[in-house]
Structure formats: structure tokens, C-alpha cells
C-alpha positions in Angstrom: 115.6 138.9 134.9 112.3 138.7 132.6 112.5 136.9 129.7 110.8 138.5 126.9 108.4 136.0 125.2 107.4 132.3 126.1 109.3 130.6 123.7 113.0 132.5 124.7 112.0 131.0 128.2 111.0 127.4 127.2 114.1 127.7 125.3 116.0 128.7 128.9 114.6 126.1 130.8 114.8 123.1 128.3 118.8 124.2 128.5 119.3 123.8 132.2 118.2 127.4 133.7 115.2 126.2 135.4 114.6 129.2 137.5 113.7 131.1 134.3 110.1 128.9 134.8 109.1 131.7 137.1 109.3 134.1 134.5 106.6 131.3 133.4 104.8 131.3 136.7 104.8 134.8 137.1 103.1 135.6 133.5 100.0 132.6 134.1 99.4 132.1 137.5 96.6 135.2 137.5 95.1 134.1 134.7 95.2 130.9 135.1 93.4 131.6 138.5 90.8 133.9 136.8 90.2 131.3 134.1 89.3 128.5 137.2 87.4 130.8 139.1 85.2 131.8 136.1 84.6 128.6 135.2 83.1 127.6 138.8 86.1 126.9 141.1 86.5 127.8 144.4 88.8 130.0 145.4 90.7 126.9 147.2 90.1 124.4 144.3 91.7 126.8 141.6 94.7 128.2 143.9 95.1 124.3 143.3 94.1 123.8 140.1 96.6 126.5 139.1 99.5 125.3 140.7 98.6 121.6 139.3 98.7 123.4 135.7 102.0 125.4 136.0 103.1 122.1 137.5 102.1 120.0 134.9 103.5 122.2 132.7 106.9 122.4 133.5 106.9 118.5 133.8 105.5 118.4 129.8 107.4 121.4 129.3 109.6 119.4 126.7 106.7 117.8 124.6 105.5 121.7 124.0 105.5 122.3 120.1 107.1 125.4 119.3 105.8 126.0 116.2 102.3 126.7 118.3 100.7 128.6 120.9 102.1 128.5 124.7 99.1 129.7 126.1 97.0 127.6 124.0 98.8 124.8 125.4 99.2 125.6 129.1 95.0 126.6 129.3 94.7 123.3 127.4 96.0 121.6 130.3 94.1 123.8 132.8 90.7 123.0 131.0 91.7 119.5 131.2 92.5 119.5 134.9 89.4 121.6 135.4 87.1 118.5 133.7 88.9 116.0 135.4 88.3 117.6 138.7 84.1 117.6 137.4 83.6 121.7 138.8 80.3 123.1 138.6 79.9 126.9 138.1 79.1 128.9 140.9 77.2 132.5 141.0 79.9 134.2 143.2 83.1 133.1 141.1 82.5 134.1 137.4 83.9 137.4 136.1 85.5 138.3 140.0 88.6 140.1 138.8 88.9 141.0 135.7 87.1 144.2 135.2 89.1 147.1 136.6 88.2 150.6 136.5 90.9 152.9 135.4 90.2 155.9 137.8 89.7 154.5 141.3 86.9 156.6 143.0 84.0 155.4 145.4 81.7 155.7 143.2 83.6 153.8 140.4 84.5 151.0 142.5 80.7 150.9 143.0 79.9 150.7 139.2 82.8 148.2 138.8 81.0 145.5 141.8 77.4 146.1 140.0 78.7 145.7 136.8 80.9 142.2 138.0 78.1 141.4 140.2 75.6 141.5 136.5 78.2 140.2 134.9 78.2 137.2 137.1 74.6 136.4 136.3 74.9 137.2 132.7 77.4 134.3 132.4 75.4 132.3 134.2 73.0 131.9 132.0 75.3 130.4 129.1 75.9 126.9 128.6 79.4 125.8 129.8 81.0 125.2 126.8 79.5 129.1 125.7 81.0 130.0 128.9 83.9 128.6 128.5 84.6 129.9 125.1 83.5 133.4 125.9 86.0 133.9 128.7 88.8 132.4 126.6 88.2 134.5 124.3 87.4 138.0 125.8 89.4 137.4 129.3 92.1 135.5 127.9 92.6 136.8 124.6 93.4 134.0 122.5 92.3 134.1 119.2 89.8 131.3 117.4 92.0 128.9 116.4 94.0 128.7 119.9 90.4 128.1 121.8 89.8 125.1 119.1 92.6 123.8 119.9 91.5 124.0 124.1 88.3 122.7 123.0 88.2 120.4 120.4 85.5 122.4 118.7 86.4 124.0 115.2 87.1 126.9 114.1 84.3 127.7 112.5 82.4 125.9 116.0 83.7 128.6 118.2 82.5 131.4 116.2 79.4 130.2 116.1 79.7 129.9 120.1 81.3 133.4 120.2 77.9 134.6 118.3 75.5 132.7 119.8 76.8 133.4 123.3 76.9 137.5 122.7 73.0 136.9 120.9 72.3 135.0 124.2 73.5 137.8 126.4 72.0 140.4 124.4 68.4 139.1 125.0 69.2 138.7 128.7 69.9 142.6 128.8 67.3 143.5 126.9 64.7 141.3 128.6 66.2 143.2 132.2 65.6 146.5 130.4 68.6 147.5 128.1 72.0 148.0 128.4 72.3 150.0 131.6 75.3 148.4 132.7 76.7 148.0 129.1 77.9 144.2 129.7 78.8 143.6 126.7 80.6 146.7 126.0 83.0 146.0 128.9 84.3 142.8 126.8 85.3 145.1 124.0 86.6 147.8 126.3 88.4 145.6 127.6 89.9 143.5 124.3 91.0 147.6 123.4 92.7 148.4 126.5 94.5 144.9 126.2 95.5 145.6 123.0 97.2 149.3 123.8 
């Protein structure tokens, strides 16, 4: 049976029903995966990196502070990981699953691969830390001060990212000839359908 929030299931598990970790597993191991495979990872190297997390987790599971952010602290460990494992980005891993059409038709599965595909290169572009930031916050959905915490950056810091990255991606689709594939429009699409 599902818990219903992280804490209830930290809770569980600090109190001897370790099998409610799946509950755990189940909730982070896709984005987790997305998160690694964004950021440059294979799809080998962040099947492992993501098990290494959820594992590392459970081990620290105790030393989590209640009073803040799960999923702060669990992609704070991922990022980590990620750093100590020195990835480099590549072209065919950023933005691969996350955009999903909601009407599956040939010709919107076609959109959704040119606009990944774009959205691929678009990212690209960004410094890593930008990068970084940016999927956090749009793909993840955490909020400012749960990506300064990942980061080490301020609060303040990771606006300023958050802007400079979106001005960065702006010129990029203006430069290719406008918004045809509305990139950036599919982050707040997306941050709205989360939401509902």
C-alpha cells in the first residue's frame, strides 16, 4: 500500500517497515533517471547512478531533516554522485522523456521528437550549472530555495540563472527564426499540467 507523502514513509521505514522504501523507489527512480540523463549520462551510467542515489538514500535515510525538502535532499545526493562520477553532457540525452503529448497521433508523436530533438540542442547551448538549474527547476519542479540548497548557489543566484538561461534560449530561437517549435512554451505547459 502507497504511502501518501515522503515524510509518512520516512516515518515507516525509520520504524522497522522497510519495504515502505519502495513506495520511495517507486516515486524517484523516473526522475531521478531523467534528471541523469539530462545532465549527460548514458543511459547505463544513470540506470546506475539512480540506483546508487535511492541507495544512498535509504542508507542516510536517518540523517534526513524533516523539517525540509525530501526531494531536495535525495536530488542533492544525485547531483553529488553525478559530479563525482565527472559526466559530460551529451546531444542525444538531454530533454529525452519528459515532453509527452496528451493526444497520441502520428503526427503528434512527430511534433513531440522535433520538438525533444530542438529541445536537445537548445539545452546544449547552456552552461552546466544553467542547465542544471533549468531542468531542476522546470522538469523537476522544485522551487528556488530547494535548488539552492542542490547547488550551493543562492536564492537570489538561481533566479538569476533561471533568467539568464530562458534570455539565453530566447536568442537561440530567435537567431533560428522564431518560436516555431515554441521551446520555451513547453516548460510552462508543462509546469501547468504538473500543477493540475
Amino acid at each position: 500500500m502507497e504511502q501518501t507523502d515522503d515524510h509518512s514513509i520516512i516515518e515507516a521505514v525509520l520504524h522497522g517497515n522497510k519495504q515502505a522504501y519502495t513506495d520511495i523507489v517507486r516515486r524517484y527512480q523516473n526522475k531521478l533517471y531523467g534528471l541523469f540523463r539530462k545532465m549527460g549520462s548514458s543511459e547505463a551510467d544513470a540506470q546506475d547512478l539512480t540506483q546508487e542515489t535511492l541507495i544512498k538514500a535509504y542508507q542516510k535515510l536517518a540523517s534526513h531533516n524533516p523539517a525540509k525538502s525530501f526531494a531536495g535532499w535525495i536530488y542533492t545526493i544525485a547531483v553529488n554522485l553525478q559530479k563525482d562520477k565527472g559526466s559530460k553532457a551529451r546531444p542525444d540525452s538531454i530533454m529525452q522523456d519528459d515532453v509527452r503529448c496528451e493526444e497520441e497521433t502520428p503526427e503528434s508523436r512527430l511534433l513531440q521528437k522535433e520538438l525533444r530533438s530542438e529541445l536537445d540542442r537548445l539545452l546544449e547551448v547552456l552552461p552546466e550549472h544553467y542547465r542544471l538549474v533549468f531542468i531542476l527547476r522546470y522538469t523537476n519542479q522544485l522551487n528556488h530555495a530547494e535548488i539552492a540548497e542542490i547547488t550551493g548557489m543562492s536564492v537570489r543566484q538561481i533566479t538569476n540563472v533561471i533568467f539568464r538561461a530562458k534570455i539565453s534560449l530566447r536568442k537561440v530561437v530567435k537567431d533560428k527564426g522564431g518560436q516555431r517549435y515554441g521551446i520555451l512554451g513547453a516548460y510552462r505547459n508543462e509546469k501547468s499540467q504538473s500543477k493540475s
